[in-house]
C-alpha positions as CSV (number, residue, x, y, z in Angstrom):
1,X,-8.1,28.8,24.6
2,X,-5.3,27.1,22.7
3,X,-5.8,23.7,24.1
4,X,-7.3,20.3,22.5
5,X,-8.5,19.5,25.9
6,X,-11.9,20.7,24.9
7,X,-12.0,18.8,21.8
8,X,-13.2,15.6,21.4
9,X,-11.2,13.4,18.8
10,X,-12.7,12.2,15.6
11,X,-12.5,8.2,15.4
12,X,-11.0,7.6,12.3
13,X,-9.7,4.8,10.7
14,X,-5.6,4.1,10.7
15,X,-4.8,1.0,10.3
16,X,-0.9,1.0,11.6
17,X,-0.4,1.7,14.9
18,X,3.1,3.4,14.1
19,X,0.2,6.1,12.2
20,X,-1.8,7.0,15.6
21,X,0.1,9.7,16.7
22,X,0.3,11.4,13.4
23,X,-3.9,10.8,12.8
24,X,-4.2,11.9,16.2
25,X,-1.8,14.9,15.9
26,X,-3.3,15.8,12.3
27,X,-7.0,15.3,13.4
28,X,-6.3,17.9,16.3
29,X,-4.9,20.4,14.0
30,X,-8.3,20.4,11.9
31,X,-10.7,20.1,15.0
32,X,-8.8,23.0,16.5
33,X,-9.5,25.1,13.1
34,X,-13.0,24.2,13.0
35,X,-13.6,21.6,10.3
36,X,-16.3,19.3,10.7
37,X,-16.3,16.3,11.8
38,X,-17.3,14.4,8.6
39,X,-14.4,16.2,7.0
40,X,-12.1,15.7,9.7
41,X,-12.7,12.1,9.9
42,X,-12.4,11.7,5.3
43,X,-9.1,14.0,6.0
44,X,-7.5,11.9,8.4
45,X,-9.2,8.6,6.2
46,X,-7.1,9.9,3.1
47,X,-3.8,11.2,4.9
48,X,-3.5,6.9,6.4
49,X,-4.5,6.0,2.8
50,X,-1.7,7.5,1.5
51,X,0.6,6.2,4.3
52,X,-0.1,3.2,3.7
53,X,0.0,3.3,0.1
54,X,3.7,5.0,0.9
55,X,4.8,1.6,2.8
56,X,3.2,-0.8,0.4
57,X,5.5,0.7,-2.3
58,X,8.8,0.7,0.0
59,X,8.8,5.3,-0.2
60,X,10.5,6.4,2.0
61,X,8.7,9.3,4.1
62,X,11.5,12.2,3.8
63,X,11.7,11.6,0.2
64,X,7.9,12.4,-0.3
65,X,7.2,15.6,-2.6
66,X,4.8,16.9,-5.4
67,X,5.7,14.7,-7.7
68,X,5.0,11.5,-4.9
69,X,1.6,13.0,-4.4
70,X,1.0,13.5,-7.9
71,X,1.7,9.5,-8.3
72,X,-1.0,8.8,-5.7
73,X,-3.4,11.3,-6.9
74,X,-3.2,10.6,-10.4
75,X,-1.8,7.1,-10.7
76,X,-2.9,5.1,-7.5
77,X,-6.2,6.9,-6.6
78,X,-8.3,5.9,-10.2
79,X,-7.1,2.5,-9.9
80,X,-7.2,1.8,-6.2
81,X,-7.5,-1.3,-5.0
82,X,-6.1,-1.7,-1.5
83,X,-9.9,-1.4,0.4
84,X,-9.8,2.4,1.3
85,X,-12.7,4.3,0.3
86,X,-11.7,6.7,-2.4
87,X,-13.3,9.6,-4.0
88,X,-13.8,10.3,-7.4
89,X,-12.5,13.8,-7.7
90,X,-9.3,14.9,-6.1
């Protein structure tokens, strides 16, 4: 069965509602490949971090590529400060 009927979505937290759809969308995409839950939840946790951190600094979305993700990783992440729980490694 191909369906996300049968699968019950992870609460995660996203903090802009513009976001839901693409938690919700990303969160069914893992559930329907079998992660867990606790990893589906810290997936979806670091994919709105990263939104968010995209907005704060004016990016816009289609413009987004390694190097953007590189910034987050290696310039935003160590020194985080907005409230999202971040891990160490990357």
């Amino acid at each position: 069965m191909n369906s996300t009927s049968q699968y019950q979505l992870v609460p995660c937290r996203v903090d802009e509602p513009e976001h839901e759809p693409y938690a919700d969308a990303f969160d069914r995409y893992l559930i329907e490949r079998g992660y867990a839950r606790d990893t589906v939840r810290a997936y979806v946790g670091y994919a709105s971090h990263f939104l968010r951190w995209t907005q704060r600094d004016g990016l816009d979305l289609l413009g987004i590529d390694e190097a953007v993700v590189t910034q987050f990783l290696v310039d935003h992440l160590p020194h985080c400060d907005c409230g999202w729980p971040t891990r160490g490694d990357q």
